[in-house]
C-alpha positions as CSV (number, residue, x, y, z in Angstrom):
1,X,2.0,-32.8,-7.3
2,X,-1.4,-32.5,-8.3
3,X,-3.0,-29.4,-8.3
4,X,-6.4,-27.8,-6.7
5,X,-9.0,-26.0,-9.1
6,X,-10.6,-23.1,-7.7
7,X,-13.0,-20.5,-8.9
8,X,-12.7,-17.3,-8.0
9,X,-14.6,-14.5,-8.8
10,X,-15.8,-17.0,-11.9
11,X,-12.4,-17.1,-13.2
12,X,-11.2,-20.9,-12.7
13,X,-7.3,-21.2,-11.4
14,X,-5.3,-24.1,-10.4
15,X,-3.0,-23.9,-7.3
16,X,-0.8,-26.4,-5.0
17,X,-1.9,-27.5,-1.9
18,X,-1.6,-25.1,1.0
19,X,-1.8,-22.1,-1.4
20,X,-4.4,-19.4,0.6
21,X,-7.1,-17.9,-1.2
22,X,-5.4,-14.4,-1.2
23,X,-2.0,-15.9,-2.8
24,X,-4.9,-17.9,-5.9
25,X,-6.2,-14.5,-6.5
26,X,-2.8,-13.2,-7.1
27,X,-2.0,-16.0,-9.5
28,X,-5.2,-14.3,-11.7
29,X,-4.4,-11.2,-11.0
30,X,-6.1,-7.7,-11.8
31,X,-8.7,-6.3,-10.2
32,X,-9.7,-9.4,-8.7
33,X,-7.4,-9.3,-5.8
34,X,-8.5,-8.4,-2.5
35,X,-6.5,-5.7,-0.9
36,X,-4.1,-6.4,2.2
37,X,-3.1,-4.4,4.6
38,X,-1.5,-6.7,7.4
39,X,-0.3,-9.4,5.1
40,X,2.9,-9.5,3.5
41,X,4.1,-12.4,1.1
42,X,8.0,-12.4,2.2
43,X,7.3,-12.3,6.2
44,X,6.5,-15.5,7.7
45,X,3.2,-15.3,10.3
46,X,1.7,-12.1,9.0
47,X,-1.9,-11.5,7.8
48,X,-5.0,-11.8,10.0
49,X,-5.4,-8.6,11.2
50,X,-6.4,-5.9,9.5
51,X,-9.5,-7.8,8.0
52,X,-9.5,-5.9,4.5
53,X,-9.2,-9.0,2.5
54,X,-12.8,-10.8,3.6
55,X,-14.3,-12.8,1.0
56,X,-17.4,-14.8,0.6
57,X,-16.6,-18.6,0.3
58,X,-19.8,-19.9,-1.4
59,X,-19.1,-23.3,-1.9
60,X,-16.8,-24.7,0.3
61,X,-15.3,-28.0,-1.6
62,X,-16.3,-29.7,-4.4
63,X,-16.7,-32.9,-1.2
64,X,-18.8,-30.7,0.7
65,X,-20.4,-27.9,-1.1
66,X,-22.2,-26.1,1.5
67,X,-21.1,-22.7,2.0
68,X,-18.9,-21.0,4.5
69,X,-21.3,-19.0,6.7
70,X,-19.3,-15.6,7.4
71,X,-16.9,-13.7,5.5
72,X,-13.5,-15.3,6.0
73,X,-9.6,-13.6,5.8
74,X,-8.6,-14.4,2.4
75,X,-4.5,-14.1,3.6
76,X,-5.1,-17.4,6.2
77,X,-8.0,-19.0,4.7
78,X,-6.4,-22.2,2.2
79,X,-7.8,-23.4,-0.5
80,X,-9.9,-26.4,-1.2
81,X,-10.5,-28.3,-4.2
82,X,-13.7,-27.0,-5.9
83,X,-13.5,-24.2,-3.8
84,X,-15.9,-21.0,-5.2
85,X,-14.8,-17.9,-3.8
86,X,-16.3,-14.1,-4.7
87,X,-14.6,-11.1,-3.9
88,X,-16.1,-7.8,-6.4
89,X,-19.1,-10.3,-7.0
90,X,-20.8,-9.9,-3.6
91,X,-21.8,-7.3,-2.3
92,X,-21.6,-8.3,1.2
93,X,-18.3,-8.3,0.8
94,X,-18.0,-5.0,-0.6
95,X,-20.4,-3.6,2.1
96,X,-17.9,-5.0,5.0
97,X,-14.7,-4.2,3.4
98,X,-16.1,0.2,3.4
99,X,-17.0,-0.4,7.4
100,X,-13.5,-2.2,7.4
101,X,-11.8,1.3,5.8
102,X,-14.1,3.4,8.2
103,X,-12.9,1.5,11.1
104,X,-9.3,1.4,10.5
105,X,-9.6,5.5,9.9
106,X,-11.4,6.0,13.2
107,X,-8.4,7.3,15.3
108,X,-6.2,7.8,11.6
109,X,-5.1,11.3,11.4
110,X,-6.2,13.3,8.3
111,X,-2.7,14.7,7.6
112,X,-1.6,13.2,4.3
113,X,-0.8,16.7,2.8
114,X,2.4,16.5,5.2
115,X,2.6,12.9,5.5
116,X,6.0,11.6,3.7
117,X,3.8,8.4,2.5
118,X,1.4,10.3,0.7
119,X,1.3,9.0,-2.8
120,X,2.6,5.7,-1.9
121,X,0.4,4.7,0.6
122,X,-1.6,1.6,0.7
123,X,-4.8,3.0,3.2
124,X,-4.6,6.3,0.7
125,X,-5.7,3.9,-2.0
126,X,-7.8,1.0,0.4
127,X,-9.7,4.7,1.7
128,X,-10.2,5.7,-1.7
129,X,-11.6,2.4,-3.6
130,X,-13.7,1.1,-0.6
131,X,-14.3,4.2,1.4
132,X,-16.8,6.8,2.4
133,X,-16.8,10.4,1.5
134,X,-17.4,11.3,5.5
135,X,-17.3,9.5,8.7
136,X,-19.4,8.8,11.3
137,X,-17.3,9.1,14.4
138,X,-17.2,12.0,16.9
139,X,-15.6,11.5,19.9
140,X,-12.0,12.4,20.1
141,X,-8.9,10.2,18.1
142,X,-6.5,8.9,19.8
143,X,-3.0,10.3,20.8
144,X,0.2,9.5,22.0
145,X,3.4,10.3,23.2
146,X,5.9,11.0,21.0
147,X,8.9,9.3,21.0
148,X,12.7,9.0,19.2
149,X,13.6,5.6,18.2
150,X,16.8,6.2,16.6
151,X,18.7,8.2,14.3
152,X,17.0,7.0,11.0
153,X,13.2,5.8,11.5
154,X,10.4,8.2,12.6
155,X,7.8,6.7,14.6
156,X,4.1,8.3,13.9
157,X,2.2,6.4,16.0
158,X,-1.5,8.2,15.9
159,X,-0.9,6.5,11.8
160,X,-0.6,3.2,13.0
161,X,-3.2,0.5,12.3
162,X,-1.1,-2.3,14.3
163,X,-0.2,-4.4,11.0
164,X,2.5,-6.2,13.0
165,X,4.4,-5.7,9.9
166,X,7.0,-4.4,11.2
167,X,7.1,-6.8,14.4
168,X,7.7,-9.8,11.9
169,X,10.1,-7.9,10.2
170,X,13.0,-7.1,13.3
171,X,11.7,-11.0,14.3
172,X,13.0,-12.5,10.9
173,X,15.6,-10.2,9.5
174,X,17.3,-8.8,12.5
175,X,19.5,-10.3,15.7
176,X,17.7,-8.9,18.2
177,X,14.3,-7.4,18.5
178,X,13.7,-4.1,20.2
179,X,10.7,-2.9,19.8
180,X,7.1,-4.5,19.7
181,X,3.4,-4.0,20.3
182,X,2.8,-2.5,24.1
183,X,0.0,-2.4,25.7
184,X,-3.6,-3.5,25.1
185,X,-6.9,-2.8,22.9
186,X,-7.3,1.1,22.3
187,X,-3.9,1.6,23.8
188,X,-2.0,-0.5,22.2
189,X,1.1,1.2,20.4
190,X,4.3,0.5,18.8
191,X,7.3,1.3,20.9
192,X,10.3,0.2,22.1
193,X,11.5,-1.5,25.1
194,X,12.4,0.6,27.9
195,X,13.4,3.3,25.1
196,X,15.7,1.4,23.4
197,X,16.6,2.5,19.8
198,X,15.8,0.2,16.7
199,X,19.7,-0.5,15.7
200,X,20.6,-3.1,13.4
201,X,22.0,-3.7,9.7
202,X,18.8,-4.3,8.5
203,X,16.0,-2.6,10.7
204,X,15.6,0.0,8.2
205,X,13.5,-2.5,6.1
206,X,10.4,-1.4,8.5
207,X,10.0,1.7,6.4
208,X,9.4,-0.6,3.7
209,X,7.0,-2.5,5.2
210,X,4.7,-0.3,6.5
211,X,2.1,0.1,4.7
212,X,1.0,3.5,6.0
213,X,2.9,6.6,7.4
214,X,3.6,5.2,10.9
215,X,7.4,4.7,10.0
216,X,9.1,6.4,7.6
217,X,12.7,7.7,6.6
218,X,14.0,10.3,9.1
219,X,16.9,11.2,6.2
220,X,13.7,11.8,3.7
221,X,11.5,13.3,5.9
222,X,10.2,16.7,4.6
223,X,12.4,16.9,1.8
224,X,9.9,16.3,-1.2
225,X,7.0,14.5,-2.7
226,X,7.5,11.1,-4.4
227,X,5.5,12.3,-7.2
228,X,8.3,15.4,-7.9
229,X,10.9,12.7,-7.8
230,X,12.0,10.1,-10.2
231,X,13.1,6.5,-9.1
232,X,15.6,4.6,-10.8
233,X,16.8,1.1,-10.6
234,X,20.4,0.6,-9.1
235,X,22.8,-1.6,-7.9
236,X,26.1,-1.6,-6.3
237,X,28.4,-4.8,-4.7
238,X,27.1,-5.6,-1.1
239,X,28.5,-8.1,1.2
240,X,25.2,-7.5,3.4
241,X,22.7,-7.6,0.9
242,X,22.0,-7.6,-2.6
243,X,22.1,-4.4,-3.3
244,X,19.6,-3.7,-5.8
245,X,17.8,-0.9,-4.9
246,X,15.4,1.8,-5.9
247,X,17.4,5.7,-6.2
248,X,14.5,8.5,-6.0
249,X,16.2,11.4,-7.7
250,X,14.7,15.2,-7.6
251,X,17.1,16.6,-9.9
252,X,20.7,15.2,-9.7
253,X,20.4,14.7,-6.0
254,X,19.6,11.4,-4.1
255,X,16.9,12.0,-2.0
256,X,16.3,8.5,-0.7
257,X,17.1,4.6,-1.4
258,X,14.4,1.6,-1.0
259,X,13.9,-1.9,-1.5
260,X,12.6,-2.6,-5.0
261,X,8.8,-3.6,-4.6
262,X,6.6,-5.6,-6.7
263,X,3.5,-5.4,-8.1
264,X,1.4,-5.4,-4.7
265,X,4.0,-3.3,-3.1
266,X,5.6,-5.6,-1.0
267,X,9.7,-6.2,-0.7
268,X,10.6,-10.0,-2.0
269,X,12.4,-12.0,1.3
270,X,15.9,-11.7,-1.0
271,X,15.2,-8.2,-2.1
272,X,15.4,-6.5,1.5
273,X,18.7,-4.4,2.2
274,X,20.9,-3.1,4.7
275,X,21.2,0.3,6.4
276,X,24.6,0.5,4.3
277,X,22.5,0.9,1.4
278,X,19.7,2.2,2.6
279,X,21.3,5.4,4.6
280,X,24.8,6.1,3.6
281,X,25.0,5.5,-0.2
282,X,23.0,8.9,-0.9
283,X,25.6,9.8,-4.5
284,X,25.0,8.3,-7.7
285,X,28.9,7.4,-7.8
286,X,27.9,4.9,-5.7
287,X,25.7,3.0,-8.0
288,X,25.4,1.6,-11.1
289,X,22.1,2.7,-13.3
290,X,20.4,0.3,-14.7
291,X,17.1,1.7,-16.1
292,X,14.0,4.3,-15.3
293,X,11.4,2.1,-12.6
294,X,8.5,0.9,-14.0
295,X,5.7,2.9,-12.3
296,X,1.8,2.0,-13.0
297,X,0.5,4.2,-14.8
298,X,-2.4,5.1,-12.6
299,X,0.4,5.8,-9.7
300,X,0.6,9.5,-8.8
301,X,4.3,8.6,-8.7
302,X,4.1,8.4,-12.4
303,X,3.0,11.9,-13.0
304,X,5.2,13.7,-15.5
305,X,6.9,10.9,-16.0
306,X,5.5,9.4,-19.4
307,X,6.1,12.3,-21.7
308,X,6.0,10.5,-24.9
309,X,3.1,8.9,-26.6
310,X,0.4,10.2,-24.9
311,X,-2.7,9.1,-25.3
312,X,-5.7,11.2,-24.9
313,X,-8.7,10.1,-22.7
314,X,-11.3,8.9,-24.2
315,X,-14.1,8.8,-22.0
316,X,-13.6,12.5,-20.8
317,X,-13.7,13.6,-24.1
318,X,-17.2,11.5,-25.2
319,X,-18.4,13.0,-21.7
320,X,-17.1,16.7,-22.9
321,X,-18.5,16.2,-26.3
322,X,-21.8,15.1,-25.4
323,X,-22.2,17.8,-22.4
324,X,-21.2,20.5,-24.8
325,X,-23.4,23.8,-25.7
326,X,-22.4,26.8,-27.7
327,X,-22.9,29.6,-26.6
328,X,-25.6,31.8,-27.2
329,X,-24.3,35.4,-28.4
330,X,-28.1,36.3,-29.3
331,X,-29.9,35.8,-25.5
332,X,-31.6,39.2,-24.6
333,X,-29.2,39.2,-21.0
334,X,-25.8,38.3,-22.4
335,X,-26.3,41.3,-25.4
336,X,-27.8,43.6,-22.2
337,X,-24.5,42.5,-20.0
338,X,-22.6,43.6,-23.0
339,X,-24.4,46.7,-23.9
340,X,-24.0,48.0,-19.9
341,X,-20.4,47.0,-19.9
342,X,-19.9,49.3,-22.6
């Protein structure tokens, strides 16, 4: 098969046909790679949405070089050969991607301090690369209902951004579908139908996909802070699934089990598990240990974590040493301050 030569961000990489710009960046890697937070590699249909993965297509082909006249999705847009695509290059990009953050945090409630995502959540760091420091909007956020959806998810929806994540997920994994997007524009919400609850052997795999706090672990909820908790990689025999998993331990105790993600946080399509797993296999008896989870370093999950071979920071000790100044034992007010204090 022969293969397609783009350049991205100047860096030159060759794909297959039908590869999409988004997936090209994530064969180069790094900082390079525009965020997503609607698309997801292992679900089928997904992407599109959210809009935080616009890039600037400045030469179309190497047949037709003229460029691409607005900022297209990276997630849906493929590549052509002789493609030239900029990302952290242009600043129109950059520029749309913070009104992108401020949009998506217009009805977003500000209550990560109790949010179970916090610390693993992927609008946490897409707010804190590409965002502002304040917002703009005034009128009042959105609310809704709440509602129970069954014994072991918790539905936030005032955190939802409409991913469809989820949606794809009950569509491609489970039998039967319950639950969906209702209504439409500003009232749109995730719910189920005629208050059904999500049930099925692996609708639990929606907590995985989220990428924000609009579904999480009921059996976790409130019980810690991922960055006080140490995962582990496991395994155990499954007829359901495949069993490896991810143990989060606060001490000897299990405090919740999840897929094992990769480097952009997403769940590979043979990775996902079953409620068995996920839910009822909460003592380490059940599972065999196979090592610590790698964590990235600049994760606040990997706090405390890495406790040998620290390295020092550099650059915060240039800034300290340049900004430094001794103190003056000698000035007329600090030797009056000391004379009235005694």
């Amino acid at each position: 098969m022969e293969l397609i030569k783009i350049t991205f961000d100047g860096i030159e990489v060759e794909v297959e046909p039908g590869t999409t710009i988004l997936q090209a960046a994530r064969k180069i890697g790094g900082d390079v790679v525009p965020p997503a937070m609607c698309y997801y590699s292992s679900l089928k249909g997904s992407g599109g949405k959210c809009r935080a993965c616009l890039v600037k297509v400045t030469q179309g082909s190497a047949k037709d070089p003229r460029p691409m006249p607005k900022l297209v999705a990276s997630c849906i847009t493929g590549v052509q050969d002789g493609m030239v695509v900029e990302n952290t290059l242009s600043q129109d990009v950059l520029d749309t991607r913070k009104a992108v953050v401020e949009f998506l945090l217009l009805n977003h409630p500000l209550d990560c301090p109790v949010c179970d995502q916090a610390g693993e959540c992927d609008l946490q760091n897409f707010a804190f690369e590409h965002g502002a420091s304040a917002t703009r909007y005034q009128e009042e956020r959105r609310t809704f209902d709440k509602i129970d959806i069954g014994p072991y998810v918790q539905l936030h929806m005032t955190r939802c951004i409409l991913c469809y994540r989820c949606v794809f997920t009950a569509d491609q994994l489970t039998s039967k579908r319950v639950h969906g997007v209702m209504k439409r524009g500003d009232a749109a919400e995730i719910s189920t139908y005629i208050s059904k609850s999500v049930e099925g052997e692996y609708y639990g795999n929606i907590i995985d996909v989220c990428p924000v706090g609009a579904l999480t672990d009921k059996t976790f909820r409130f019980k810690n802070r991922v960055w006080f908790t140490k995962p582990v990689d496991a395994h155990r025999d499954c007829d359901k699934c495949s069993g490896k998993v991810v143990l989060w331990y606060r001490g000897d105790e299990v405090l919740r089990v999840t897929a094992r993600r990769n480097a952009y946080n997403e769940v590979e399509r043979e990775s996902f598990i079953c409620n068995t797993c996920r839910f009822e296999k909460k003592n380490t008896s059940d599972w065999v240990i196979e090592q610590p989870r790698a964590i990235s370093r600049t994760s606040v999950i990997s706090q405390n974590h890495y406790l040998g071979n620290l390295q020092k920071p550099d650059f915060q000790l240039k800034v300290a040493e340049r900004d430094y100044k001794a103190i003056d034992d000698t000035h007329p007010k600090l030797v009056e301050y000391k004379v009235n204090k005694e």
